[in-house]
N, C-alpha and C positions, 0 to 999 in steps of 0.2 A: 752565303754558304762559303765555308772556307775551302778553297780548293788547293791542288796545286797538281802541275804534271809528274808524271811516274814514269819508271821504264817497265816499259811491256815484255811480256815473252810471247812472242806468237808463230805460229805456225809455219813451216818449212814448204818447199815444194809437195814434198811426202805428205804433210801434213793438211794439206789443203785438199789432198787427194781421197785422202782417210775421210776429210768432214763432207767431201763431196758423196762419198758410196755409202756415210754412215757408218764405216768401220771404223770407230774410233776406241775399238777395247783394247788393242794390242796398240797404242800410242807409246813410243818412245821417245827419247832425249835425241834423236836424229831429226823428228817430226817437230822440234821447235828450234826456236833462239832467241836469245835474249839482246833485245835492241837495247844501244851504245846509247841512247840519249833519253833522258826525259821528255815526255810528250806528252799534250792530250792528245784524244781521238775523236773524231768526228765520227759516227759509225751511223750508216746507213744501210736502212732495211727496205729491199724489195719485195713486196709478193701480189701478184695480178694487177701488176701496174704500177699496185700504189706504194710511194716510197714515205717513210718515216725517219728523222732526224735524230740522234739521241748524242748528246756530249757524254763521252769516257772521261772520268779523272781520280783522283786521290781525294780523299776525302781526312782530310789534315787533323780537325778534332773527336776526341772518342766520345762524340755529344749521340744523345737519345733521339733519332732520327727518325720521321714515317713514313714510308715505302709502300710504293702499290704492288711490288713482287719482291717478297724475301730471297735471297737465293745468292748464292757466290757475289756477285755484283749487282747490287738492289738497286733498282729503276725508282728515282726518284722524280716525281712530278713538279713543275714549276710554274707560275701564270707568265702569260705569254708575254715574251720581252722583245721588242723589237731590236734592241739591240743585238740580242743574240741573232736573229732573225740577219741581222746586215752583216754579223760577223760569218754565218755560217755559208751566204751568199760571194761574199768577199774573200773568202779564204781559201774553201776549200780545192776552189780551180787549180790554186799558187802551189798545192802541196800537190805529189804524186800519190795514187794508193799504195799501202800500205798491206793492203789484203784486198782482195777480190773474193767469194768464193759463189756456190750456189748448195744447199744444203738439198739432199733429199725429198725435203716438203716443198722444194722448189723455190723457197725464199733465198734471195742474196742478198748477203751479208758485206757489205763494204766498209773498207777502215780507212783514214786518211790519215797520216801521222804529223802534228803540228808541231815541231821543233824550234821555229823563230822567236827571239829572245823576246822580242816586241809583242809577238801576237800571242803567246804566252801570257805576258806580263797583262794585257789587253782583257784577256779571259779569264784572271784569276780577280783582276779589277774589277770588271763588269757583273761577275758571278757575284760579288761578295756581299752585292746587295742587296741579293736575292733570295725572300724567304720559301720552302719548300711548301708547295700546298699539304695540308694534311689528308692523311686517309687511316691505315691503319698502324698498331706500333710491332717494331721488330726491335727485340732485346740484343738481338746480334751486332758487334759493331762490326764493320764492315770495312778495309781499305778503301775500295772503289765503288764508284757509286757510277750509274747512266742517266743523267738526267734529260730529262725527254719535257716537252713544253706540252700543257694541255691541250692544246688543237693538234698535237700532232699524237699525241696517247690515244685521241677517239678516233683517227684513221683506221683504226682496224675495228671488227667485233671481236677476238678474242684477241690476246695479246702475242706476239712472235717472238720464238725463245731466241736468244743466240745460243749457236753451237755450242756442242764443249770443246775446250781447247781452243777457239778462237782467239780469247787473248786473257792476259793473269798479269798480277805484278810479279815481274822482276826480283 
């Protein structure tokens, strides 16, 4: 997969508050910002315990791609790579969140922002030899993509949305 990191816009104080109550129709330009660096994200989903893994990134060529959820940032499926496995164990301690929140449905949503020029360089490496499992086709090309590793897609029975406004390209 070709990837690379992006700059996010994500959500403010205000902003976090809006996705906590659900109130998120009267979202303004107060309720975001636009982060200074390129970064992937680590984004972890809580709900009744169980936590599920998914990498945020750019998605660099405008290739014919198949997704198991079309939608603003398409969750793409991958088989299980250990190495991602050691990077996401390895890493994500080293960075601070980025977002915390807890959504209404009582799922939380966590971002951890990866900025290191190394562990970038690490993830862009490692991803690129990675093919996406197929499922179904979306004609939409998409910036960002979530890709999620198949042992951690079947943790749930139905799939958990992220918020809106949690995070978008820059």
């Amino acid at each position: 997969m070709q990837l690379k990191p992006f700059t996010a816009i994500l959500p403010t104080t205000s902003g976090l508050k809006k996705i906590t109550s659900g109130t998120t129709t009267d979202w303004t330009a107060a309720d975001e910002q636009l982060q200074t660096t390129p970064a992937y994200y680590w984004y972890e989903l809580t709900s009744h315990g169980i936590h599920q893994w998914r990498l945020l990134a750019n998605w660099t060529a405008p290739a014919t791609v198949t997704t198991m959820a079309p939608a603003a940032i398409n969750t793409v499926l991958y088989p299980q790579q250990p190495v991602i496995e050691m990077l996401i164990d390895d890493w994500v301690g080293h960075f601070p969140k980025a977002c915390d929140v807890t959504d209404p449905a009582g799922t939380t949503h966590r971002l951890w922002q990866i900025t290191d020029a190394d562990v970038l360089a690490d993830i862009t490496e490692t991803m690129a030899a990675i093919t996406p499992r197929k499922t179904w086709l979306t004609t939409t090309p998409t910036p960002l993509v979530m890709l999620v590793a198949e042992p951690e897609w079947t943790k749930f029975d139905q799939p958990l949305t992220m918020p809106a406004h949690l995070i978008r390209l820059g």
